[in-house]
C-alpha positions in Angstrom: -18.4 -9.6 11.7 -18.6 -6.2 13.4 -21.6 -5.4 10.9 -23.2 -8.6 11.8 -22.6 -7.2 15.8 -24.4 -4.1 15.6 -27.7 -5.3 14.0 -27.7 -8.5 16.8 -27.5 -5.8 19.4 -29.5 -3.4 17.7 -32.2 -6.3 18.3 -31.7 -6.8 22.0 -31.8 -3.3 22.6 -35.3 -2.7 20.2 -37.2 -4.4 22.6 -36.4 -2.6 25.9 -35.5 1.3 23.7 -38.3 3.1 25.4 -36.9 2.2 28.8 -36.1 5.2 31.1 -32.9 5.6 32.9 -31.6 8.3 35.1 -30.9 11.3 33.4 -26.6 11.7 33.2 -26.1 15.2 32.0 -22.4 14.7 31.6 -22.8 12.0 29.6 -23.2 14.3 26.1 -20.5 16.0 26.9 -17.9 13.4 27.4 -19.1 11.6 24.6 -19.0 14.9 22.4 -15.5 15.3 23.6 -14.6 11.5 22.4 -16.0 11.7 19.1 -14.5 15.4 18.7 -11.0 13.9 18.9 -11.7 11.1 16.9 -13.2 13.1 14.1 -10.4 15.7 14.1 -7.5 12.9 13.8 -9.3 11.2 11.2 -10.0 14.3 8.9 -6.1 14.7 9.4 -5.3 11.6 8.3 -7.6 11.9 5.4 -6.0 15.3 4.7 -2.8 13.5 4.8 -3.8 10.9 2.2 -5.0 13.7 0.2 -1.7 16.0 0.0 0.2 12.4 -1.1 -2.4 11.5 -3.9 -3.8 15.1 -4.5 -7.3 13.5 -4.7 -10.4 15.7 -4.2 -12.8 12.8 -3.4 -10.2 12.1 0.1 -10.8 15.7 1.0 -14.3 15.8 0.7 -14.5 12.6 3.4 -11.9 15.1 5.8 -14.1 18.0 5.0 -17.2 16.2 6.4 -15.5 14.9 9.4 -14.1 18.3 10.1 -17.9 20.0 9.8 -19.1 17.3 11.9 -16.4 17.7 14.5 -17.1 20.9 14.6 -21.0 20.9 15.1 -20.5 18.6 18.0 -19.4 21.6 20.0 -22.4 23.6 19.4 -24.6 20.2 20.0 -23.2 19.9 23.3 -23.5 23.9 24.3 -27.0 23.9 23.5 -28.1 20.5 25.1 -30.8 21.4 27.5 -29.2 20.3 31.3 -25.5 19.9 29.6 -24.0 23.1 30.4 -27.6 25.2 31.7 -31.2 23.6 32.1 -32.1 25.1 28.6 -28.8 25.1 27.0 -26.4 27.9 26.2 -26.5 29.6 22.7 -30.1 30.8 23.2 -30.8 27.3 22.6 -34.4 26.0 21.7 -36.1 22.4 22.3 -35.3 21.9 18.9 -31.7 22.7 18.4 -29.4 19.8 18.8 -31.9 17.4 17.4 -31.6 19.6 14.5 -27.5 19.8 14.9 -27.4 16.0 15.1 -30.1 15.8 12.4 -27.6 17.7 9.7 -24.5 15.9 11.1 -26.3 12.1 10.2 -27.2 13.6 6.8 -24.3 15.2 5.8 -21.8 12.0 5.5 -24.1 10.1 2.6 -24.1 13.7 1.2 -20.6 13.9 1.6 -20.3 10.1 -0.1 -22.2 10.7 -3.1 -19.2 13.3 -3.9 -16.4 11.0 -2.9 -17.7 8.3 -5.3 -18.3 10.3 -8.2 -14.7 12.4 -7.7 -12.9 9.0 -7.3 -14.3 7.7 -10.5 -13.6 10.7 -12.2 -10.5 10.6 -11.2 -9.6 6.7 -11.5 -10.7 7.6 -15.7 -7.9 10.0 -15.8 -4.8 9.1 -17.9 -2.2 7.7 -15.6 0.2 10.5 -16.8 -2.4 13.5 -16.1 -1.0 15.8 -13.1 -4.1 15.8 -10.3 -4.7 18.9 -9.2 -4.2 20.0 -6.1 -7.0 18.7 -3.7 -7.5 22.2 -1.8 -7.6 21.1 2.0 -7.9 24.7 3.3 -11.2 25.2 1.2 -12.0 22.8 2.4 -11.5 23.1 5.7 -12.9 26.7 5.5 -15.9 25.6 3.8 -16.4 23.3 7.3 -16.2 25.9 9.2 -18.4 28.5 7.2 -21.0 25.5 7.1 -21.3 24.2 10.9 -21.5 28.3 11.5 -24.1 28.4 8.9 -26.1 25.8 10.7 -25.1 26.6 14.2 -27.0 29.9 13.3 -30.1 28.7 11.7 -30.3 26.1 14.8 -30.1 28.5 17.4 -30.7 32.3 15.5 -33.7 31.3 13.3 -34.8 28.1 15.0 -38.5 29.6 14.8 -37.6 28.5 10.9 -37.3 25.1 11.8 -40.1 22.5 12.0 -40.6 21.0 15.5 -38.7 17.2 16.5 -39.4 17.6 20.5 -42.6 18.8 21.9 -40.6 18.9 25.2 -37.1 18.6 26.4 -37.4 14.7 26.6 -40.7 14.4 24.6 -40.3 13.5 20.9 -42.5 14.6 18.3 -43.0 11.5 16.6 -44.8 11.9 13.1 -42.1 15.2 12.4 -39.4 13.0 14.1 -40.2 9.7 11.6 -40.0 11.9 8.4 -37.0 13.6 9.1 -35.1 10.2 10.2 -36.5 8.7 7.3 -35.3 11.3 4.9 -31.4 10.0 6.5 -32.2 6.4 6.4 -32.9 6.4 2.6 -29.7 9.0 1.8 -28.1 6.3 4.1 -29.1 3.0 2.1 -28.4 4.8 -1.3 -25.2 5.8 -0.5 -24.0 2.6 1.5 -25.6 0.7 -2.3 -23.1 3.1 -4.4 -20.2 2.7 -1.8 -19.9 -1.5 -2.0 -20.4 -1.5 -5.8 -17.6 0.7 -6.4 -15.7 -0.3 -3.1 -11.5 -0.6 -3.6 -9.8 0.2 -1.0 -9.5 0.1 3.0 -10.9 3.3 3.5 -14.1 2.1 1.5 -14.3 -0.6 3.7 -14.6 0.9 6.9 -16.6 3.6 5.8 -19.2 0.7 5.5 -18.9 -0.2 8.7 -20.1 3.2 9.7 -23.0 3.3 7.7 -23.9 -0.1 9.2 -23.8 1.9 12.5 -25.2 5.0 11.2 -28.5 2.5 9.6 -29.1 0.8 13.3 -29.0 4.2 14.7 -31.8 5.4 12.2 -33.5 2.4 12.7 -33.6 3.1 16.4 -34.1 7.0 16.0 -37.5 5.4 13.9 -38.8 3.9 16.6 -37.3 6.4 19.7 -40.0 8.1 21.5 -37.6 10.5 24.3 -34.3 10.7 25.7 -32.3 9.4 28.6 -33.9 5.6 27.7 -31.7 2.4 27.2 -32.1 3.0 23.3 -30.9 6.3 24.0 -27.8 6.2 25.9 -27.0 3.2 23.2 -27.5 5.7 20.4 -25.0 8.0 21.3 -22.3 4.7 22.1 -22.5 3.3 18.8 -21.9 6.7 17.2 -19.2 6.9 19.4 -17.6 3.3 17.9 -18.6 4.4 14.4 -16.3 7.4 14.0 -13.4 5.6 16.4 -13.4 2.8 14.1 -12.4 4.8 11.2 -10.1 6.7 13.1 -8.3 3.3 14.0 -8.4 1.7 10.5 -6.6 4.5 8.8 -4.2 4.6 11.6 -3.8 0.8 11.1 -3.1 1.5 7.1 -1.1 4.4 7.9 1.5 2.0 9.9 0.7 -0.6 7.2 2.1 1.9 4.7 5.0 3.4 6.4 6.3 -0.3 7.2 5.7 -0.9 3.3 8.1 2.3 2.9 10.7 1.4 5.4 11.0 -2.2 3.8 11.1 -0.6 0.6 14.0 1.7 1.5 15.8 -1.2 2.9 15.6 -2.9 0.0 16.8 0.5 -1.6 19.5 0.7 0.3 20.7 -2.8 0.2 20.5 -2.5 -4.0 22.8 0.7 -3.4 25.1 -1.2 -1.0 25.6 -4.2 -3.7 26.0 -1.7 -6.6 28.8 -0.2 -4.6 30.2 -3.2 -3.6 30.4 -4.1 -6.7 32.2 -1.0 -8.1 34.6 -1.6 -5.2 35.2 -5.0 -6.7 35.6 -3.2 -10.3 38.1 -0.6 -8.8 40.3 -3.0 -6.9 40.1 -6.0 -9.9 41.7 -2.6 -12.0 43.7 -1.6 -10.0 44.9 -5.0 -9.1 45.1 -6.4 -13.1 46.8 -3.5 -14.3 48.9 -2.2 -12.3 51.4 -4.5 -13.0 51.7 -4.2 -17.2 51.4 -0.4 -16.3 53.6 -0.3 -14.0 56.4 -2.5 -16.6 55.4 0.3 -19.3 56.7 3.0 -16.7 59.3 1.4 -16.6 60.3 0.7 -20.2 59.8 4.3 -21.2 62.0 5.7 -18.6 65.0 3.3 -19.8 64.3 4.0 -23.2 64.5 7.7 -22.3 67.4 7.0 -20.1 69.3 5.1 -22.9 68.7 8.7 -25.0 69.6 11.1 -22.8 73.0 9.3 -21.8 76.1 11.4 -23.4 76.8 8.8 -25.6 73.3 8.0 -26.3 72.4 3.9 -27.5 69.3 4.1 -29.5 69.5 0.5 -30.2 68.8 -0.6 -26.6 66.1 2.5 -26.2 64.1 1.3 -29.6 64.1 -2.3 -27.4 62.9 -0.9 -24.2 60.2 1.2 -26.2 58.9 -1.9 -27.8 58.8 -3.4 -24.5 56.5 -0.4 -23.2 54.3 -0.8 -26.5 53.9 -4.7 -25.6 53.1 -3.5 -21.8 50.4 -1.4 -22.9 48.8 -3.8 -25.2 48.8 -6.2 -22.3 47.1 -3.4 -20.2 44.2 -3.1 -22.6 43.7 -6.7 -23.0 43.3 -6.6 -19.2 41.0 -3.9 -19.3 38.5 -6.2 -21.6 38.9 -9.0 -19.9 37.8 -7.2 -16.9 35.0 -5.5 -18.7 33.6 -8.9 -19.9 33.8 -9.9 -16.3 31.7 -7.1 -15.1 29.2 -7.5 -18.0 28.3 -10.5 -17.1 28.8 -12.5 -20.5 28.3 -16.2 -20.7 31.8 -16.6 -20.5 31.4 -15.9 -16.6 29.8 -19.2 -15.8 30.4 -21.7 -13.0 28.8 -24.5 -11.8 25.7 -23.1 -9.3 24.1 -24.7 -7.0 20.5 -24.3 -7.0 18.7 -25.1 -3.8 21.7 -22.5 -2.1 20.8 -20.0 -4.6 16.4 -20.2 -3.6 18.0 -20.4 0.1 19.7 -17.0 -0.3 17.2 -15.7 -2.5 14.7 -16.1 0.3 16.6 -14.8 3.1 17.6 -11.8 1.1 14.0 -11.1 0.7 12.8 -12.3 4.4 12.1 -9.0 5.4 9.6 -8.3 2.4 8.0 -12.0 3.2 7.1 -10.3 6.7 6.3 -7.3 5.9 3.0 -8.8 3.6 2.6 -12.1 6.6 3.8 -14.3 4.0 4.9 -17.6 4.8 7.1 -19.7 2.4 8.0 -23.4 2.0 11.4 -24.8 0.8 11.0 -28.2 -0.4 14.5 -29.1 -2.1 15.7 -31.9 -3.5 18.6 -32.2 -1.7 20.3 -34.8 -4.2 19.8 -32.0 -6.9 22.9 -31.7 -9.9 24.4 -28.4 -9.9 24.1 -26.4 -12.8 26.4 -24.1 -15.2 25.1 -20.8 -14.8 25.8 -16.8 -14.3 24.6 -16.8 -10.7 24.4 -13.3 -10.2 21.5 -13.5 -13.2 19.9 -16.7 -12.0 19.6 -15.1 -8.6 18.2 -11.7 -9.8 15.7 -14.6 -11.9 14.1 -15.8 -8.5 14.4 -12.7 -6.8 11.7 -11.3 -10.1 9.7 -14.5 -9.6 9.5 -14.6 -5.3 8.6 -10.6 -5.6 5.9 -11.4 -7.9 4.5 -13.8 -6.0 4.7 -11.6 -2.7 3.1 -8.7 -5.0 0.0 -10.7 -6.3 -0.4 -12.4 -2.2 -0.9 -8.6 -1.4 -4.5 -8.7 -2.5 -5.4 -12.3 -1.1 -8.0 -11.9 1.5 -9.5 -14.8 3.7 -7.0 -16.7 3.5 -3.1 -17.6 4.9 -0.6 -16.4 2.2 1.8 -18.7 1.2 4.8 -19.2 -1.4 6.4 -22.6 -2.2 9.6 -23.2 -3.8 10.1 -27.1 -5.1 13.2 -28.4 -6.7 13.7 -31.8 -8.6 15.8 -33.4 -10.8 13.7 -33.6 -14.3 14.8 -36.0 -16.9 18.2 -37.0 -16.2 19.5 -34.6 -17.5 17.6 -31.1 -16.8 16.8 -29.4 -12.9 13.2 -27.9 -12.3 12.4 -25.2 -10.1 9.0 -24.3 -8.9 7.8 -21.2 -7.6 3.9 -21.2 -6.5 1.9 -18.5 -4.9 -2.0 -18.8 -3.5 -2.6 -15.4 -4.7 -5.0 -13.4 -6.5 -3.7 -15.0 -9.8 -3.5 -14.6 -13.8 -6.3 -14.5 -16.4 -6.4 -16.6 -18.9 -5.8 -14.3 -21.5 -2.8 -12.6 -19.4 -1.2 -15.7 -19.0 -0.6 -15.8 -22.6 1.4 -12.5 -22.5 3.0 -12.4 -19.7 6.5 -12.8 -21.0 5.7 -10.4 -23.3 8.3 -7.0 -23.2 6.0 -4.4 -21.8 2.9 -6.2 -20.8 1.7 -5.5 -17.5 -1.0 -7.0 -14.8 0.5 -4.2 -12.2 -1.2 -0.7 -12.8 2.7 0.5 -12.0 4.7 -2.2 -13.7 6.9 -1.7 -16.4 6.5 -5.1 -18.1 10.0 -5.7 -18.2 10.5 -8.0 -15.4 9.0 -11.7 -16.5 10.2 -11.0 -20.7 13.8 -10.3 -19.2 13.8 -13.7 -17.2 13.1 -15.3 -20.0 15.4 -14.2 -22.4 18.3 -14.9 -19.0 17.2 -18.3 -18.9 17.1 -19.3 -22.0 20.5 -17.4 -22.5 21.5 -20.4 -20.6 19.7 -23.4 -22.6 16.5 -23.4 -20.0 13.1 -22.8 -20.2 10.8 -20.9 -18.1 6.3 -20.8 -18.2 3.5 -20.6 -15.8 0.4 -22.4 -15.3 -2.3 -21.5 -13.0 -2.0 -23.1 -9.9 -4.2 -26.1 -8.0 -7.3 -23.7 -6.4 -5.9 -20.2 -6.2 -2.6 -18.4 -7.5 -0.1 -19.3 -10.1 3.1 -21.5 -10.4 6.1 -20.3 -12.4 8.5 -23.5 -13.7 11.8 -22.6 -14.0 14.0 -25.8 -16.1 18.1 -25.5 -16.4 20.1 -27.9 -17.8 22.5 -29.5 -15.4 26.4 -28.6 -15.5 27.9 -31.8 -17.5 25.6 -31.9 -20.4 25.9 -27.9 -20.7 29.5 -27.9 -20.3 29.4 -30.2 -23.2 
């Protein structure tokens, strides 16, 4: 859409571009200053990006915005009327046209770099260390570069072929083969960017070449300054560098609300294992302290009964025994708690299974919000319970729902949504489905997905679906997928009820 909106005004204003308007000699200045800022806080958030991932190819894009930051200072010194009628700098006609010239050329420069690094760097083993990315070379090799052309501009601009043949006077013919020269880096490098497009950042960088290509265009067809084309010029390079600066801000809070929901969860997995070894501790303590507590007190009779001075060993051989049967009652304890706490079959009740998708799903609410995903309970309410370990069934859906949430993470276009259905399936089974409308499963990855270590995640483990299966069917169930109606997948989840399992 905001492509789309520069070209449509790119054609209202081709018609009136030659148009002359009062000369505002601020004007360059203020919008130097704008896209300065902007420029500066998006090569820091680039060079942030780059320390995490310790990719080269996000440095070169912050090393490009630096150098063009910093060649907007010289461009508006040396603009004639700016800061002095001829500019400052020992400034020529020719100068910022030339300063602006090199910064429009230097970002599909800086492109065909960034694709080529990322794909050499997307073939790298997983388990390769990355280099570091070297932001201070590259931020002194910005530097060293919009010196370099300050210098030629202003020092040697008698080396420099002519673009103005006076202050507000283009030189057309020079002025079309120069532009031209961008325009085609420009296309070239806006081709190689959407075939090889993957991320955010690659999508807003191709709204700025959309805004660089109408500027060309206009330049093309520019015959002075201070016209309605322009003043327009300079505004949509202005919103070309801002947007950028606003997307990665907008991924940058994407991520960080990514990470706090993902320590939450971390934390709340920490809580539960600690409540649970709290419920380990006291069940000990509880269970045993009892038949320990009879063993102390068998021995110390026993001894007692020895250490009298007419010692009875008959009565202390009794109490002995009577500590010997106290500890063996101790360490049955201890198993029997053990098998508790391992979760054996032997530690099934009856479950119901519509409470157990309801507290499922508000256990993971916050991660439903955190990716805008909405999620629809439709639950048989008249539903037999089953016989079942619930802590396993749970940590079942909670695999299943996370999956689905993981998978709606790449669905663009289009509301995400997870439905969870329950019915009662045969008499004498209960069927659980949980669908997503996300990106979906191949054909030939549907076949493997249960399988132990086959992924579809580039940081799964594969562990996740093959260990649901073996829990459910643990408990006499089945669980598949099938692709879903028009988008997605749909996991089935069957458990027999509680009676015929019991029997």
């Amino acid at each position: 859409m905001i492509v789309g909106l520069l070209f449509a005004a790119l054609l209202v204003i081709l018609p009136v571009r030659d148009v002359p308007l009062r000369p505002i000699h601020a004007f360059i200045p203020m919008a130097n200053a704008i896209m300065f800022l902007g420029e500066l806080i998006t090569a820091t958030l680039l060079y942030a990006q780059t320390a995490v991932f310790r990719s080269r190819a996000l440095a070169v894009v912050g090393t490009v915005y630096v150098f063009t930051a910093l060649l907007l200072i010289p461009h508006a010194l040396t603009f004639p009327g700016a800061f002095a009628p001829d500019g400052l700098l020992g400034a020529g006609i020719n100068t910022t046209a030339w300063i602006a010239w090199c910064r429009r050329v230097s970002f599909p420069i800086a492109i065909f770099f960034y694709v080529q690094l990322r794909r050499a760097e997307s073939a790298a083993p997983p388990e390769a260390e990355r280099p570091a990315a070297g932001i201070v070379i590259g931020v002194i090799a910005a530097i060293a570069l919009a010196a370099g052309v300050t210098a030629l501009t202003t020092i040697g601009q008698a080396l420099l072929p002519p673009f103005f043949v006076t202050h507000s006077r283009v030189a057309y013919a020079n002025s079309l083969q120069y532009e031209s020269v961008v325009f085609v880096l420009s296309i070239i490098a806006t081709i190689l960017l959407f075939r090889t497009r993957r991320s955010v950042l690659d999508l807003w960088l191709l709204v700025v070449f959309a805004g660089w290509l109408t500027q060309s265009l206009l330049i093309l067809s520019l015959h002075g300054r201070f016209t309605v084309g322009w003043y327009w010029l300079f505004l949509v390079s202005v919103f070309s560098h801002l947007v950028v600066m606003l997307a990665l801000l907008a991924e940058s809070h994407r991520l960080y609300l990514r990470l706090a929901l993902s320590t939450s969860a971390r934390n709340r997995e920490r809580e539960s294992r600690l409540m649970s070894i709290d419920a380990v501790a006291a069940a000990i303590s509880h269970e045993i302290g009892q038949p320990l507590a009879a063993a102390r007190a068998y021995a110390t009779a026993g001894v007692s009964w020895l250490d009298r001075p007419q010692p009875d060993p008959e009565r202390a051989v009794k109490s002995m025994r009577a500590a010997i049967d106290a500890a063996q009652r101790t360490a049955d304890v201890i198993k029997s708690i053990r098998a508790m706490f391992a979760q054996q079959p032997g530690m099934a009740s009856e479950v119901d299974l519509n409470d157990l998708a309801r507290a499922t799903a508000s256990a993971l609410g916050r991660e439903l919000a955190g990716e805008k995903v909405s999620l629809q309970l439709t639950l048989d309410e008249a539903l037999p319970p089953i016989l079942a370990d619930r802590v396993q069934i749970e940590q079942v859906l909670v695999n299943l729902i996370t999956n689905a949430i993981e998978s709606l993470g790449a669905t663009r276009g289009r509301a995400r949504r997870i439905a969870i259905r329950s019915t009662a399936l045969n008499g004498h089974d209960v069927l659980l489905q949980v669908s997503d409308n996300g990106v979906g499963i191949t054909d030939e990855a549907m076949s493997r997905i249960f399988e132990a270590f086959f992924t579809t995640k580039k940081t799964g483990m594969g562990m996740g679906l093959s260990l649901c299966r073996t829990i459910v069917e643990a408990h006499g169930g089945r669980l598949w997928a099938a692709p879903g109606e028009k988008h997605g997948v749909t996991f089935y989840l069957q458990l027999p009820r509680s009676d015929l399992h019991a029997a």
